[in-house]
C-alpha positions as CSV (number, residue, x, y, z in Angstrom):
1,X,-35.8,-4.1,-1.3
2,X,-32.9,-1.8,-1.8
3,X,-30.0,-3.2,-4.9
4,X,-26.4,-2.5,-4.8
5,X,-27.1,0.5,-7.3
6,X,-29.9,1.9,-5.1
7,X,-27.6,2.4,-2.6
8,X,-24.8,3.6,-4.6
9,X,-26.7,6.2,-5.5
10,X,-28.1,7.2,-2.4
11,X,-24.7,7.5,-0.7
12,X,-24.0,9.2,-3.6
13,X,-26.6,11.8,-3.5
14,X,-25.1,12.2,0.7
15,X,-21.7,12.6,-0.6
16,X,-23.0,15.2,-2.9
17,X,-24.4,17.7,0.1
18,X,-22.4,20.6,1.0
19,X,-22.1,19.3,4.6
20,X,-23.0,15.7,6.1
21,X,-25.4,15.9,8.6
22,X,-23.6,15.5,11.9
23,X,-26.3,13.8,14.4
24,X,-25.7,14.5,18.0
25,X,-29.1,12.7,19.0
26,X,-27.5,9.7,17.3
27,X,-24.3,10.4,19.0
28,X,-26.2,10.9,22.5
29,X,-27.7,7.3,22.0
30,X,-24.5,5.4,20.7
31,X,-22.8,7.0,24.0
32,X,-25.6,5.5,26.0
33,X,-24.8,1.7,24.2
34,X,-21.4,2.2,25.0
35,X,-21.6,3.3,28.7
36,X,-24.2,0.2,29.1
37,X,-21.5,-2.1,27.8
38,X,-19.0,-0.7,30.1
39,X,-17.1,1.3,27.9
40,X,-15.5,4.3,29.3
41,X,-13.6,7.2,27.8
42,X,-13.7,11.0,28.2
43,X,-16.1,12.3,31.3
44,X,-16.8,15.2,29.0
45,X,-17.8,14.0,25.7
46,X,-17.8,15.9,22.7
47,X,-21.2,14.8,21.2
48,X,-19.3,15.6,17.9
49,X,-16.0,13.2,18.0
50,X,-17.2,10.6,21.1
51,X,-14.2,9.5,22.7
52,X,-14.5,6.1,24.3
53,X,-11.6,3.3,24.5
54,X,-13.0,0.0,22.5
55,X,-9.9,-1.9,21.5
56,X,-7.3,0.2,19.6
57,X,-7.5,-2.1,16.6
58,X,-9.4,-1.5,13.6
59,X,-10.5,-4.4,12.9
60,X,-11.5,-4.9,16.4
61,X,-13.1,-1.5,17.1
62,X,-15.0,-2.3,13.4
63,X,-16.1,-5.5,14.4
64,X,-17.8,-4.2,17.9
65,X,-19.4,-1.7,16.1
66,X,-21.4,-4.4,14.2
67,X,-22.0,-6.5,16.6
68,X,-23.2,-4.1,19.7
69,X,-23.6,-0.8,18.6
70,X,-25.5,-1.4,15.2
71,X,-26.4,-4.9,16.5
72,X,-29.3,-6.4,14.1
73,X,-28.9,-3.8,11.7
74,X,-28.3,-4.9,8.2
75,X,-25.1,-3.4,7.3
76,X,-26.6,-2.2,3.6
77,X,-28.2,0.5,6.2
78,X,-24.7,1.9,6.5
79,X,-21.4,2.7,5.8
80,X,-18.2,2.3,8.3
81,X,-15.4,3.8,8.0
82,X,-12.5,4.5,9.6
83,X,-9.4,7.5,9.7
84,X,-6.0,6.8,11.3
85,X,-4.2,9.5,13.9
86,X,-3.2,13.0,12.1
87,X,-1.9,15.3,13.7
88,X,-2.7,18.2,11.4
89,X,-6.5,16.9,11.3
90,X,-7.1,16.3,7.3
91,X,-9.8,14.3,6.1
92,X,-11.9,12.2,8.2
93,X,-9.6,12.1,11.1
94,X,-11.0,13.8,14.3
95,X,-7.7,13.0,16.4
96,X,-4.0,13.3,16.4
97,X,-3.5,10.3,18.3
98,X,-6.0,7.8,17.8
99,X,-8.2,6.2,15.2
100,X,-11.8,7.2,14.4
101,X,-14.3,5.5,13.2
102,X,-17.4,7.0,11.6
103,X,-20.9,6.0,10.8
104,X,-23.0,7.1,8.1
105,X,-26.8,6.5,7.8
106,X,-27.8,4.9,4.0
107,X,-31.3,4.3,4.8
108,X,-32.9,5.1,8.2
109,X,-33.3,2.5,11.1
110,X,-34.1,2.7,14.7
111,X,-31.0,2.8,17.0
112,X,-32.5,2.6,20.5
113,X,-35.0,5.4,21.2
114,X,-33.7,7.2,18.0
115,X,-34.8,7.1,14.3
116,X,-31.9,8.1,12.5
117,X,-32.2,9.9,9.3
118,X,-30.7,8.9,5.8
119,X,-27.0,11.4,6.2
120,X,-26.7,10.7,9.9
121,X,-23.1,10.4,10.6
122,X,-21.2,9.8,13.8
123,X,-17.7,9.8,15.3
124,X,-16.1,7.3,17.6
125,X,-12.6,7.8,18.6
126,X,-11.2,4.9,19.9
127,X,-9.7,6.0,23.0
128,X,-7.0,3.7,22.9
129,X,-3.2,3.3,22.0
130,X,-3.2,2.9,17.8
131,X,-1.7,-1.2,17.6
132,X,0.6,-2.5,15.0
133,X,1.5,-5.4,13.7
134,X,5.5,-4.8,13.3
135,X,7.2,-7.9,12.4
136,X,10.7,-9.1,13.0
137,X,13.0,-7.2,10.9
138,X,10.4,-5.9,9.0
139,X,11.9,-2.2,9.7
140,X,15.2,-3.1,8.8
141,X,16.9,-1.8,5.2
142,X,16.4,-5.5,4.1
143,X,13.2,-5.1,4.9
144,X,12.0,-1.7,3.9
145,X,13.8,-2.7,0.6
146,X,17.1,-0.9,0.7
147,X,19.2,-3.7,0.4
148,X,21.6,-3.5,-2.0
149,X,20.8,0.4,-2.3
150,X,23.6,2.9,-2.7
151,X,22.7,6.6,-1.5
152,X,24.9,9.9,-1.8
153,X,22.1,12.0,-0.1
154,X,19.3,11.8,2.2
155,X,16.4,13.3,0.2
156,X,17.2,9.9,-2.0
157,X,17.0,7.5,1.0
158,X,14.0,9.4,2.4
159,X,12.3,8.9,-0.5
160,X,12.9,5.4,-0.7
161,X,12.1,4.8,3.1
162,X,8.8,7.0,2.5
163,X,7.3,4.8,-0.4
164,X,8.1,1.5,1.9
165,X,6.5,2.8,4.8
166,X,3.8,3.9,3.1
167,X,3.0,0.4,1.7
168,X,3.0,-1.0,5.8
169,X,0.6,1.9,6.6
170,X,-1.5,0.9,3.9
171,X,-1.3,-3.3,4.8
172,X,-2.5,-1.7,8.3
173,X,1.0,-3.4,9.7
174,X,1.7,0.2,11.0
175,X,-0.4,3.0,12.0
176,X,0.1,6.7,10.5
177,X,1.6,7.6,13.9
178,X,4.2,5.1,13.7
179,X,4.7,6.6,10.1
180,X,5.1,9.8,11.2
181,X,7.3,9.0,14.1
182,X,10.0,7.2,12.1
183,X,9.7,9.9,9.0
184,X,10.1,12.7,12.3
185,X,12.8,11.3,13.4
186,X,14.6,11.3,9.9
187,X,13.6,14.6,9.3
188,X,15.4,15.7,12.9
189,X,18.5,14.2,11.8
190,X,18.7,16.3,8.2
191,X,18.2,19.2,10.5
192,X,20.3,18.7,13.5
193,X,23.5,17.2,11.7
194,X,25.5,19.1,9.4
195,X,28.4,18.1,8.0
196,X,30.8,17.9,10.5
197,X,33.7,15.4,9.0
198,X,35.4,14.4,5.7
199,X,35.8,10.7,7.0
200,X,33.5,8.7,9.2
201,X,37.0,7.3,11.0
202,X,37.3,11.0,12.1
203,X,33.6,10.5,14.3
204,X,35.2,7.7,15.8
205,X,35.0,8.0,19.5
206,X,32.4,10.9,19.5
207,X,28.8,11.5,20.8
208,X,26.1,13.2,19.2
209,X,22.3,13.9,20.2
210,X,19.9,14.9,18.3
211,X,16.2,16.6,20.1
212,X,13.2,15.4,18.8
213,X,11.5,18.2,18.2
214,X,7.9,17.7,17.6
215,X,5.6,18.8,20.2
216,X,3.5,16.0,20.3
217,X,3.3,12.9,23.2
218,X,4.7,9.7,21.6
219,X,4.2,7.7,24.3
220,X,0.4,8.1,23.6
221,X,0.4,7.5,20.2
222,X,2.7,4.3,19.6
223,X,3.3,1.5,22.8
224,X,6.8,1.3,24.7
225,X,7.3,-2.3,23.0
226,X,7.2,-0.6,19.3
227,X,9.7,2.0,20.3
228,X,12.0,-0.5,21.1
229,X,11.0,-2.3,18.0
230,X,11.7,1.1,15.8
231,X,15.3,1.7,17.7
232,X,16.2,-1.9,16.6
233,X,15.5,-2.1,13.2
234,X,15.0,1.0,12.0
235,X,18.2,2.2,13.9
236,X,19.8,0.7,11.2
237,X,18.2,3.1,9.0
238,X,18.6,6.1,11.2
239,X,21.9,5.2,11.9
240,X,23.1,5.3,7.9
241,X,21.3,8.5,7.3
242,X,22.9,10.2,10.5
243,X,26.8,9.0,9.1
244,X,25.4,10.4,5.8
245,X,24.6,13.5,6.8
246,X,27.9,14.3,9.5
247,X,30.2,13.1,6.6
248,X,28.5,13.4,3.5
249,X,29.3,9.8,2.9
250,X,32.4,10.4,0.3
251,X,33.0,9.0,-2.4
252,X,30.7,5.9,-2.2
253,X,27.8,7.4,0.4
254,X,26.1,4.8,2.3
255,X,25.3,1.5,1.0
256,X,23.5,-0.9,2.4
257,X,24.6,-4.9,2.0
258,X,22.9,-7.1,-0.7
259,X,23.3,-10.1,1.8
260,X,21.3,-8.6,5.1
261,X,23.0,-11.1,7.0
262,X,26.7,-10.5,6.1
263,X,28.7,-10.9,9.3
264,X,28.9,-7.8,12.0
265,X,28.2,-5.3,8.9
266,X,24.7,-3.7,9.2
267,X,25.6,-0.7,6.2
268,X,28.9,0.6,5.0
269,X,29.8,4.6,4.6
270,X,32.6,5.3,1.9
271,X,33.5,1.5,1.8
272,X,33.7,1.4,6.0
273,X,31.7,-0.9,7.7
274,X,29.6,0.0,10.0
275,X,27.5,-2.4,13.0
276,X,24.3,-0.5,14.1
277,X,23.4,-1.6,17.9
278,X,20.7,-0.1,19.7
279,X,20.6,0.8,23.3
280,X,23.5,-0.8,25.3
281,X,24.3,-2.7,22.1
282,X,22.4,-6.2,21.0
283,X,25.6,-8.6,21.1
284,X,27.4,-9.6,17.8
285,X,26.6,-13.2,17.1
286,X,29.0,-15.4,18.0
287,X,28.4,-17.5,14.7
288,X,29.6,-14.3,12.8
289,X,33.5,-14.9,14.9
290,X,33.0,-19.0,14.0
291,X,32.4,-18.4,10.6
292,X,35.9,-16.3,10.3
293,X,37.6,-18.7,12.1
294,X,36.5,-21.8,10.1
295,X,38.1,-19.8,6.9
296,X,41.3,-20.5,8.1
297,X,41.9,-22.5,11.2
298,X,45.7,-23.6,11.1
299,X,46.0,-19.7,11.2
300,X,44.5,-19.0,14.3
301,X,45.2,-22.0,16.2
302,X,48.7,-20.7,15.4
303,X,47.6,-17.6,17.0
304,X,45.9,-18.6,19.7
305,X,49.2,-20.5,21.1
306,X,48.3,-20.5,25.2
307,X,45.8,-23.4,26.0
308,X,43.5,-20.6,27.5
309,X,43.3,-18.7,24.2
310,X,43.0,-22.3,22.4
311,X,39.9,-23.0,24.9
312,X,38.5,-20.0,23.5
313,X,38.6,-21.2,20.0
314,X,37.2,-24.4,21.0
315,X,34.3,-22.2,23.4
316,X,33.3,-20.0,20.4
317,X,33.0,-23.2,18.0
318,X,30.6,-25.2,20.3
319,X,28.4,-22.5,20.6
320,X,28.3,-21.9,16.8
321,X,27.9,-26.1,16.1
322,X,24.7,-27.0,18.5
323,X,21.5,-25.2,19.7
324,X,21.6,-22.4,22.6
325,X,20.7,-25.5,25.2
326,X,23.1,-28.0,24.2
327,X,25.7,-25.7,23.2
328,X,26.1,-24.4,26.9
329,X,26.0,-27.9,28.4
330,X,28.8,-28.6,26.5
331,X,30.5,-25.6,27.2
332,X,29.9,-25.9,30.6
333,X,31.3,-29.6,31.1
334,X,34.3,-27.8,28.5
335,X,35.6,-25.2,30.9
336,X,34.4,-27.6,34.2
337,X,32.6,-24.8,35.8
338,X,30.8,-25.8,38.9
339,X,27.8,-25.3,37.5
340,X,28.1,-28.0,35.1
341,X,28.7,-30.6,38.5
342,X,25.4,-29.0,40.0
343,X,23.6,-29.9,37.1
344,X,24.4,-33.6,37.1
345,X,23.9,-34.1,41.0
346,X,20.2,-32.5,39.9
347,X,19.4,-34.4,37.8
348,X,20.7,-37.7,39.6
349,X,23.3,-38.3,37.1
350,X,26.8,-37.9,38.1
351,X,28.8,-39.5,35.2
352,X,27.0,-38.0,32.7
353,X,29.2,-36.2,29.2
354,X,28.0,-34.0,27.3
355,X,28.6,-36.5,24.5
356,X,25.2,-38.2,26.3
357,X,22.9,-35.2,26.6
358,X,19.9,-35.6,25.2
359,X,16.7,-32.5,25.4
360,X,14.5,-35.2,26.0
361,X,15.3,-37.3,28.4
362,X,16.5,-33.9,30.8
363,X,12.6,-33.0,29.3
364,X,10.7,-35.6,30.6
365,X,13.2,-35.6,34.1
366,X,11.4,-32.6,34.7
367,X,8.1,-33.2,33.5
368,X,7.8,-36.7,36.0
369,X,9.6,-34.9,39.1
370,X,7.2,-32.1,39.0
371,X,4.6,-34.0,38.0
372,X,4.9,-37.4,40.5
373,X,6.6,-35.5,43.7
374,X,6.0,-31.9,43.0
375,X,6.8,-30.4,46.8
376,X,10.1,-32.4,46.6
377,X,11.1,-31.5,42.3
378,X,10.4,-27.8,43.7
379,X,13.1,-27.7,47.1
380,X,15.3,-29.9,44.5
381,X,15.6,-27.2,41.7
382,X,15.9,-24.2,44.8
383,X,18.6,-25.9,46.1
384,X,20.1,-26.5,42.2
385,X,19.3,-22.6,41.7
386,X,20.8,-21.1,45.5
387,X,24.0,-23.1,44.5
388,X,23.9,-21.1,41.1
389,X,23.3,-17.9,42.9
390,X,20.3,-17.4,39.7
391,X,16.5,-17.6,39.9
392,X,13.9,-18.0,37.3
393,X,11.9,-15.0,37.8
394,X,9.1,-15.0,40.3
395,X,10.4,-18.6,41.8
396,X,9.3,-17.9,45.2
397,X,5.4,-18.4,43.9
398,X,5.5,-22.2,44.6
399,X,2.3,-23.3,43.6
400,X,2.7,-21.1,40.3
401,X,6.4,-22.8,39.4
402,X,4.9,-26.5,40.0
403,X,2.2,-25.2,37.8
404,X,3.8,-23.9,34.9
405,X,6.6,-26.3,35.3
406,X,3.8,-29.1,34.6
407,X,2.7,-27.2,31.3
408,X,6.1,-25.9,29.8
409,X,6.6,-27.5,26.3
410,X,10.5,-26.9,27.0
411,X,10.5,-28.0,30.5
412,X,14.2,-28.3,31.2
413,X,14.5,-24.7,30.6
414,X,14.2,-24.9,34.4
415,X,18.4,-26.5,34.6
416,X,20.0,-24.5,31.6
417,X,18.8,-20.9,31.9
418,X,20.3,-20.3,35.1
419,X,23.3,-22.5,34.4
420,X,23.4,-20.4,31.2
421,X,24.3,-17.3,33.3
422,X,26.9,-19.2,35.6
423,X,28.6,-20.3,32.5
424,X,28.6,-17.0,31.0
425,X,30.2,-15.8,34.3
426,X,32.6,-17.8,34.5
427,X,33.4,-17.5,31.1
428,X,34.2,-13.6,31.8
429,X,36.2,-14.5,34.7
430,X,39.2,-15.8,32.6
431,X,41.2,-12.5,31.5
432,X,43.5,-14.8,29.3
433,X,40.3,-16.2,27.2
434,X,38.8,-12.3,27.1
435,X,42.3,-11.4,25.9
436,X,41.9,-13.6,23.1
437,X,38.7,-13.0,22.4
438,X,39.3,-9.1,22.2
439,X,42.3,-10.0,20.0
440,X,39.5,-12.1,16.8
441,X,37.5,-9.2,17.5
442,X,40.2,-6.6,16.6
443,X,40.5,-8.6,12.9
444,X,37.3,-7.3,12.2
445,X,37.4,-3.9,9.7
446,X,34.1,-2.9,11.6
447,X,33.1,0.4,13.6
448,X,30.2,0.3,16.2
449,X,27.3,2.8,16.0
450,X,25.6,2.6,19.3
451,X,21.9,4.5,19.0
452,X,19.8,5.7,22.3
453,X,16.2,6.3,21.8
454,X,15.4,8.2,24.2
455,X,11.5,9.1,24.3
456,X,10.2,10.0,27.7
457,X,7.6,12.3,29.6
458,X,10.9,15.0,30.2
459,X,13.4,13.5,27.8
460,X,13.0,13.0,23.9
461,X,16.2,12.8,21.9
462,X,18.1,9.8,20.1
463,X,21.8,9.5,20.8
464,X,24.5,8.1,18.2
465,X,28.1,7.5,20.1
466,X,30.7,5.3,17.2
467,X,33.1,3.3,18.7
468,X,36.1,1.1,16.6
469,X,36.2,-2.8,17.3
470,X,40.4,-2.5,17.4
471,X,41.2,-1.4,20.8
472,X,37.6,-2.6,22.5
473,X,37.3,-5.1,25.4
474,X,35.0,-7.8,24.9
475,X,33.2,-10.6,26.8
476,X,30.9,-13.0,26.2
477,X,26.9,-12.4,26.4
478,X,23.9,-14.5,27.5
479,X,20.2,-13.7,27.5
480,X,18.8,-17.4,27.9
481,X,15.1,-18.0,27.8
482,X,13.8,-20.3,30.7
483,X,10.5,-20.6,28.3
484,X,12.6,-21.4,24.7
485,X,16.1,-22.4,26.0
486,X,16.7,-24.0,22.1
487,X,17.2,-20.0,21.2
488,X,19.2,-16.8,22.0
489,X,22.7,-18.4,21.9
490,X,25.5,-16.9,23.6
491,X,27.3,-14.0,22.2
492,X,29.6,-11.4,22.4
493,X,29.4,-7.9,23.6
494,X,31.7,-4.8,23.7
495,X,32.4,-3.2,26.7
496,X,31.6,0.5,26.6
């Protein structure tokens, strides 16, 4: 029997060869296990780099390696290892876009009608999309580490971003292409922006895109849903280096907050603040307004002397004081929108308050008219939803609704996501409240630095357009969830 240091040695002694023998007989046979497994890849494969699609995870891809390909094979008989997407080609990479895996032969063994020799190696590419594991704001300054960080160049912040990322590609939460992609991007903005401006007010109102100039396709190295993810968070670190970079950052550069939630403020340049949104512009929170108001009430409700701008007040602290579900109930039976009277005929309860709302009693209302009458719960809630003028998505499917409706662990999703929308429209239908709302928005010190990702088959650029709070029109945002109606609570958005 072979010990630990018999193998060392021997993998030693094939490490030590000039060049590893590169089997193509084994590579013929692997491509015949695959095939039989219904695998599929390339039509034309390259004996030396296969090319089939097995999972795009590494972990994954290893695992079916073991358990089909080199099934019954004790794994002291091998080595596996695996490269990540480079697009130069260094090391044991054979792909630009996706990972490969290689096997090398320690001591020989039958694989099918072959008897591989001790130095056989082989490559699999995995033919799919490289996966990550990106987390919630795990690509934000907070956390890539910057908080608190003051920077006067870009090689500096670079650097930092560069060690951080490095760490993720190593915990395997990103691939190298991800790595790549948000270093490339960085790199385009130290290229394309020179300074422009002494002061970051004096970008105020102006538009700027930057091409993405590497040659190669994104969109088949990192998903659609990670893009998104990058222009979120990491926006906010795209964002500080492009304000860097057009102004040079003044005195002070850019600094990124020690408290990663301080209100509205994602990074300051020279001492401004700046709120980094990506695409049409997440909304701000409407907890951020609340918590300025609750600093000094007597003050505003001084302010706010109509009884439409006091509404407002009293709008912007309900949603701040109670979940995203009870929060619009409350608001709805606060402003009296129709809505709110559709909801109680629904639910059979016409003298209901919104003192007397309780999740789980609307909960199991759902649950038991789905459940005992399900024809009937089903032309009840289309009836609640036409006088709403809003659907849950896909509610024509009848017997999947009654299904799902049955199984949802936050059933009475069903009444408030739609109502959520009516609510929010109605909201936005009273110029006076608006008015008022524009007017606490003003107080702010804050700029808005809009990013557009752009990263297509014909278009690749990102987009920065900076925009002041004083002056902007706002209303009031909802993106309920019919599946989690407890989160996403209404919020505010500026008008373009």
């Amino acid at each position: 029997m072979n010990t630990i240091g018999d193998i060392r040695a021997k993998m030693t002694a094939i490490l030590e060869r000039k060049k590893i023998d590169y089997s193509a007989d084994m590579a013929n046979e692997i491509k015949s296990i695959l095939l039989k497994n219904g695998k599929r890849g390339n039509k034309k494969q390259d004996l030396f780099g296969l090319r089939f699609g097995i999972s795009g995870d590494v972990s994954k891809t290893e695992n079916y390696i073991k358990k089909v390909i080199l099934k019954d094979i004790e794994e002291s008989n091998y080595t596996l290892s695996w490269a990540a997407p480079d697009k130069v080609k260094k090391g044991e990479s054979q792909s630009g876009t996706f990972n490969t895996h290689k096997i090398t032969v320690i001591n020989p063994f039958k694989l099918g009608k072959y008897n591989t020799k001790s130095g056989d190696a082989v490559y699999i590419i995995d033919n799919l999309k490289a996966k990550s594991n990106i987390q919630n704001k795990q690509l934000t300054p907070d956390g890539l580490g910057l908080s608190g960080g003051q920077y006067n160049s870009v090689s500096k912040l670079i650097a930092h971003v560069e060690r951080s990322l490095n760490v993720y590609v190593e915990r395997e939460n990103i691939s190298m292409p991800h790595f790549e992609f948000m270093m490339d991007l960085l790199n385009d903005i130290i290229e394309s922006t020179p300074k422009k401006y002494n002061s970051v007010l004096e970008v105020s109102g102006k538009s700027f895109e930057i091409p993405f100039k590497t040659t190669y396709e994104i969109e088949d190295r990192i998903s659609s849903p990670d893009i998104a993810k990058i222009a979120k968070d990491f926006g906010e670190v795209l964002g500080g280096a492009y304000l860097l970079c057009l102004t040079g950052g003044g005195e002070k550069g850019l600094e990124f907050p020690y408290d990663s939630n301080e209100p509205l403020v994602d990074f300051y340049i020279d001492g401004q603040s700046i709120s980094m949104k990506s695409g049409g512009g997440a909304a701000p929170s409407l907890s951020n307004i609340a918590n300025m108001l609750s600093k000094d009430p007597l003050k505003w409700e001084k302010l706010m002397s109509s009884e439409d701008q006091k509404l407002m007040l009293r709008v912007v602290r309900t949603f701040n004081d109670y979940d995203a579900a009870i929060g619009m109930f409350k608001v709805a039976e606060m402003i009296d929108a129709p809505g709110w009277h559709y909801f109680k005929a629904a639910i059979g309860e016409g003298d209901l308050t919104g003192d007397r709302l309780d999740r789980n009693k609307l909960n199991n209302f759902v649950l038991r008219s789905f459940i005992e009458t399900p024809d009937e719960a089903y032309d009840l809630f289309t009836t609640y939803y036409e006088k709403l003028g809003r659907f849950p998505e896909n509610w024509e499917n009848k017997e999947k609704q009654i299904e799902d409706a049955i199984s949802r662990k936050y059933a009475f999703g069903l009444l408030s996501s739609p109502l959520a929308y009516h609510v929010k429209d109605m909201l936005n239908e009273n110029p006076d409240m608006l008015e008022a709302l524009s007017e606490v928005m003003h107080k702010f010190n804050v700029l808005q630095l809009y990013i557009d990702l752009k990263i297509g088959k014909t278009k690749k650029y990102q987009k920065y357009t900076l925009k002041p709070f004083e002056g902007g029109k706002f209303k009031f945002n909802a993106t309920p969830s019919v599946n989690n109606p407890i989160r996403n609570k209404f919020s505010v958005k500026m008008v373009k």
